[in-house]
C-alpha positions in Angstrom: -67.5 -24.7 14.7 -67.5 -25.8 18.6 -64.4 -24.0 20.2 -63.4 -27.9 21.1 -62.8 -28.7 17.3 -59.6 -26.4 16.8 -58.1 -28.1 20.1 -58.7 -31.7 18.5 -57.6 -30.6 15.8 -53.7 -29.5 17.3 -54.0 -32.6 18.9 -54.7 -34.8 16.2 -51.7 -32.7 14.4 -49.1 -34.6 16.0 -50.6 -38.1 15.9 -50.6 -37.8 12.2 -47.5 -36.4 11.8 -46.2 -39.3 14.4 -48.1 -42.1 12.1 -47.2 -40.3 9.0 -43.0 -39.9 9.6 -43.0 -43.0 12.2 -45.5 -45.8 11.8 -45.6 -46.4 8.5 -41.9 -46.5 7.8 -41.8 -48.6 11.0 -44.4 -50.7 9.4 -42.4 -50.9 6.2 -39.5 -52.0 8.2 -41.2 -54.6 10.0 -42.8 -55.9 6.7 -39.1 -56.3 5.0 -37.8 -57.4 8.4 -40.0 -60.5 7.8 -39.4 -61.1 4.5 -36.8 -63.6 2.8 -34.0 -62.2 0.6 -33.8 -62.6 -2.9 -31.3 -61.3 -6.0 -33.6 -58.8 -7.3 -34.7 -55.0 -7.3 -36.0 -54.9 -4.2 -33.9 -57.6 -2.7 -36.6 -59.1 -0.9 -40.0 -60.8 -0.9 -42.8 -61.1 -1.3 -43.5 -57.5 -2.4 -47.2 -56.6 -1.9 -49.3 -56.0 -5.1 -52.9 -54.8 -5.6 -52.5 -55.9 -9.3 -53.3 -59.4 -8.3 -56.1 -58.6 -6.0 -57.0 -59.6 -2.4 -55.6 -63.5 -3.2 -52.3 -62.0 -4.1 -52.5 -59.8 -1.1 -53.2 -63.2 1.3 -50.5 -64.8 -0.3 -47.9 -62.5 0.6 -48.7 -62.0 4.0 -48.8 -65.8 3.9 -45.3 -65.9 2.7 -43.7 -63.6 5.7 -42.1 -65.6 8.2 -39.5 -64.8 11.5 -36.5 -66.2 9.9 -34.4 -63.6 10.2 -34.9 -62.9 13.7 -34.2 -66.7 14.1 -30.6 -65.9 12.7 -30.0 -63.2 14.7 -30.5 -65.2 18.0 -28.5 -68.2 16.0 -25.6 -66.3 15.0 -23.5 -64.9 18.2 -22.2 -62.0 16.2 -25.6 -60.0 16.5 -25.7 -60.5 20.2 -21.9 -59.5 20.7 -22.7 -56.7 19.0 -25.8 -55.5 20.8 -24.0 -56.2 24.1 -21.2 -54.5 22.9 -22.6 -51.3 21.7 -24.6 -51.6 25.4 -21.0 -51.5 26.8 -19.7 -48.3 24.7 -22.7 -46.3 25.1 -22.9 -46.8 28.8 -18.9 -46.6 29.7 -19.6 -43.6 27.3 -22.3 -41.9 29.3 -20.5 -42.4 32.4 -17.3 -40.6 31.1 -19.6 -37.5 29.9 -21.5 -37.5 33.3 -17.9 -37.3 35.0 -17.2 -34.5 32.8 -19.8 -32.8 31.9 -21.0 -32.3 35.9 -17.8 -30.4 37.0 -18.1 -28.2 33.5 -21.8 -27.6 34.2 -21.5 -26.6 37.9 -18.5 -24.1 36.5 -20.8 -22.6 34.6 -23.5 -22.1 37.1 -21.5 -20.9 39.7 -19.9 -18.4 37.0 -20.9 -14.5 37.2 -24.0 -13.7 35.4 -22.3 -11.7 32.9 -20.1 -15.0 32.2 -22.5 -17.7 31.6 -24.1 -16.7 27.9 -20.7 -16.5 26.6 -19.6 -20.0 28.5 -22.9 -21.6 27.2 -22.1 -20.3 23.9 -19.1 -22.4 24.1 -20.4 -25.5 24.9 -22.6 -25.3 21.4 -20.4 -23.7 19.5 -19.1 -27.3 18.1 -22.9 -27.9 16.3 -21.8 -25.0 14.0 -19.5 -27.4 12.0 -20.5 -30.4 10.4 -20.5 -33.6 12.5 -18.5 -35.4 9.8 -16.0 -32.5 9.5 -15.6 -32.3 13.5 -15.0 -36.6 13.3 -12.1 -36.2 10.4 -10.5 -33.5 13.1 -10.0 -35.9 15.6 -8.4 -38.6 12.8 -5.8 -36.2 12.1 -5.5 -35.9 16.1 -5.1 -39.2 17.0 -3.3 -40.9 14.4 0.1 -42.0 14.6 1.7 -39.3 12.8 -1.2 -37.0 14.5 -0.7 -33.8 16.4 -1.4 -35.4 19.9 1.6 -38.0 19.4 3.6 -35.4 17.3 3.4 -33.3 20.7 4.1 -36.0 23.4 7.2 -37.2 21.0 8.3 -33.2 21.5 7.7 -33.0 25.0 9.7 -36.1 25.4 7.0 -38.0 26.9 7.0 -41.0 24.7 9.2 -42.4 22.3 7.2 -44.1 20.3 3.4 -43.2 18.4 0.7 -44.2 21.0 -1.5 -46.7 19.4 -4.5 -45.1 19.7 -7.1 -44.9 16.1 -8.5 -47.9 15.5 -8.7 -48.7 18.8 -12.0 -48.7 21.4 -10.4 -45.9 23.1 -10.8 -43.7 19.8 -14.3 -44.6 19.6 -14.7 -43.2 23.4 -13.0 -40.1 22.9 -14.7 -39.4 19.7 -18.2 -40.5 21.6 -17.4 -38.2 24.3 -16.5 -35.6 22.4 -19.4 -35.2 20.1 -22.4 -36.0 23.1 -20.6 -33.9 25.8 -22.8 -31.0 25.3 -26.2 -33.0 25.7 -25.1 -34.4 28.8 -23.5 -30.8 30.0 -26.6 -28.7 28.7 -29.5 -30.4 30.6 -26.9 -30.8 33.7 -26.2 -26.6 33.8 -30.4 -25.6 32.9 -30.8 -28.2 36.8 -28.1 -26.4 38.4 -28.4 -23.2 37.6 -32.4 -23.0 38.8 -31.0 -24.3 42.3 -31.7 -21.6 44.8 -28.6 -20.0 46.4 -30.1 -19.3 49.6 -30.7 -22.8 50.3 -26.5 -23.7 50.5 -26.2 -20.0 52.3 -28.8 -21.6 54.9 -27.1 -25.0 55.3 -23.7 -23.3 55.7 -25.1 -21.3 58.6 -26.3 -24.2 60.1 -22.9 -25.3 60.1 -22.7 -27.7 56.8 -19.5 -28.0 55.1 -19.4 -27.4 51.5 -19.2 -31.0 50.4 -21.9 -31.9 52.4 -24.1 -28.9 51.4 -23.3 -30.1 47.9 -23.8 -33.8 48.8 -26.9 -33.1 50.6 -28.7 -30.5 48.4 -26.9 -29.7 44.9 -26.5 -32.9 44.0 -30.6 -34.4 44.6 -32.1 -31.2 43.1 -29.7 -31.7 39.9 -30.6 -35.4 39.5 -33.2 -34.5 36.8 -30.4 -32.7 34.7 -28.3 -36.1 35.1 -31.2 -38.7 34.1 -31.6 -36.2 30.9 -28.5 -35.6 30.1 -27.2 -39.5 30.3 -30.4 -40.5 28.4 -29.4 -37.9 25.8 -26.4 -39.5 25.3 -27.0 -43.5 26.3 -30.1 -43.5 23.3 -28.2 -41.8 20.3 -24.5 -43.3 21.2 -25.6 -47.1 21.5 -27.0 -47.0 17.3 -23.8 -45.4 16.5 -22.2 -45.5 12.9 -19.9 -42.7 12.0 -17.7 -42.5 14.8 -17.4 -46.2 15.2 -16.6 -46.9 11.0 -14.0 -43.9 11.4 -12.1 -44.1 14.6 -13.1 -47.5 15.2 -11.1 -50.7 13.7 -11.9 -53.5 12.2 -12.5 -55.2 15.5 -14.7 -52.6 16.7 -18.5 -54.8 16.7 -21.5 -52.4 17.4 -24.9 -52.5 16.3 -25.1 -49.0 13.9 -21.9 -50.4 12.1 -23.4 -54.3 11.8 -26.0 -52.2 10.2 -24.9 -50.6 7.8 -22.9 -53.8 6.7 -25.7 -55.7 5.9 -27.8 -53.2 3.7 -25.2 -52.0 1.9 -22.2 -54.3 2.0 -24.3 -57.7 2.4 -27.2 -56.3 0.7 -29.4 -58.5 3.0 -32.2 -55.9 4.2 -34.4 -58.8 5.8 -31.7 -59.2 8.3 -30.7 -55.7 8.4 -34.5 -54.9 9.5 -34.4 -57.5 11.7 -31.3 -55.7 13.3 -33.1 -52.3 13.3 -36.3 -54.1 14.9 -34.5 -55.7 17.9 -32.4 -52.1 18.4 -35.4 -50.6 18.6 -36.8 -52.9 20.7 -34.1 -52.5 23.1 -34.1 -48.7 22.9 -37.8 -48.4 24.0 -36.8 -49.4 27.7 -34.8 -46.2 28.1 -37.4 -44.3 26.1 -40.2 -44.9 28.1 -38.3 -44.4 31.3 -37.3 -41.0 30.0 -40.5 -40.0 29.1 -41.9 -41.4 32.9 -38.9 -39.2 33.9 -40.3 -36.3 32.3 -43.8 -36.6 33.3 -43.2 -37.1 36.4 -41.3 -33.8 36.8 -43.6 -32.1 35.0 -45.8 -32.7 37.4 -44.0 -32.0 40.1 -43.3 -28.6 38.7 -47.0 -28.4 38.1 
């Protein structure tokens, strides 16, 4: 065997596991995405069948049509909701970039000795259970919830602050659980940045904000195009947080979801939904990925 043919071969690794774990479920949803819903187990058709040969294989495919994706454009609920969860995930991003920067630089700037323990921090939250960490912050934020309980001490209010159910529960809890992608990527920029380079500007007679204005802050841009792509692609399918902190007039896309598989049991329009989602997440995808070429190279 060529010494080529084991290199194909861990090349041609990932493209099946890609078409394997991706494309074919992607295929599956595009199928039921264009398919009409019925009362039955599945609840929608056609279904394909090799029973009645390549005729009953024609008709099928004969029978898909767009009309769920026609509904979705029709009914203004789907749009609100994809603009919507646009909104949250972007407001979102920009609340953990305002944070997480000022954290991150902390950390770099910290003594050597400091910075495992400080970086432990930040992931120490993955250690409990997602779910678990989301049911904390209901019995935070609630009326009769220690953050209210605290302020009524402190005599700051006098009354509970309406905040669950509310869009400002679904930032906090947003921003609480994608903080450390957005700090993470943010510190690993930072921290590579060469000292000497703000000792030389400050010689030169740069201030300190301008040293940062002028050099810290365009060799950490990679960290920030990361880290808010870390956090803008996962927060705008959002379900959990959204269902749990969020009310009943909370609209995003991952909650509309969910809705129509299991409460509306309409999957045609529910992989309709998941299509256009996608669609809409392959914009910021592919400019991540340029992102990352491109500074590959670079490093290269």
């Amino acid at each position: 065997m060529s010494t080529s043919a084991p290199r194909r071969l861990l090349i041609l690794l990932p493209y099946l596991w890609l078409g394997l774990f991706f494309l074919v479920p992607f295929l599956i949803v595009i199928k039921i995405a264009l398919s009409d819903s019925v009362t039955a187990s599945p609840p929608y058709a056609p279904t394909f069948s090799l029973d009645e040969g390549l005729a009953g294989l024609r008709a099928a495919f004969a029978a898909l049509d767009f009309e769920n994706f026609l509904w979705l454009a029709e009914d203004g609920i789907y749009l609100k909701a994809y603009l919507n969860s646009v909104k949250v995930a972007a407001i979102a991003t920009l609340l953990c970039l305002m944070i997480g920067y000022p954290v991150a630089y902390a950390m770099a700037k910290a003594p050597q000795e400091w910075r495992k323990t400080l970086l432990l921090l930040v992931i120490l939250p993955f250690w409990t259970s997602f779910l678990i960490r989301i049911y904390a912050w209901i019995g935070i934020l609630k009326n009769e919830g220690f953050l209210n309980l605290t302020l009524m001490k402190l005599g700051l209010i006098d009354q509970p602050l309406a905040i669950m159910h509310t869009e400002i529960a679904v930032y906090v809890g947003i921003v609480y659980s994608y903080l450390p992608f957005m700090i993470l990527p943010l510190y690993a920029s930072l921290e590579r940045i060469d000292g000497r380079l703000l000792e030389a500007a400050e010689d030169l007679g740069c201030s300190a904000f301008a040293a940062f204005r002028q050099i810290t802050l365009p060799l950490s841009l990679p960290g920030v195009v990361v880290g808010c792509f870390l956090v803008f692609i996962p927060a705008i399918g959002e379900f959990v947080i959204p269902d749990l902190l969020g009310g009943s007039g909370t609209l995003m896309i991952g909650k509309t979801l969910w809705l129509e598989f299991f409460s509306n049991r309409d999957w045609g329009v529910a992989a309709a939904v998941a299509i256009v989602l996608l669609t809409i997440l392959i914009v910021p995808i592919v400019l991540f990925q340029r992102h990352q070429q491109k500074h590959q190279e670079e490093l290269g």
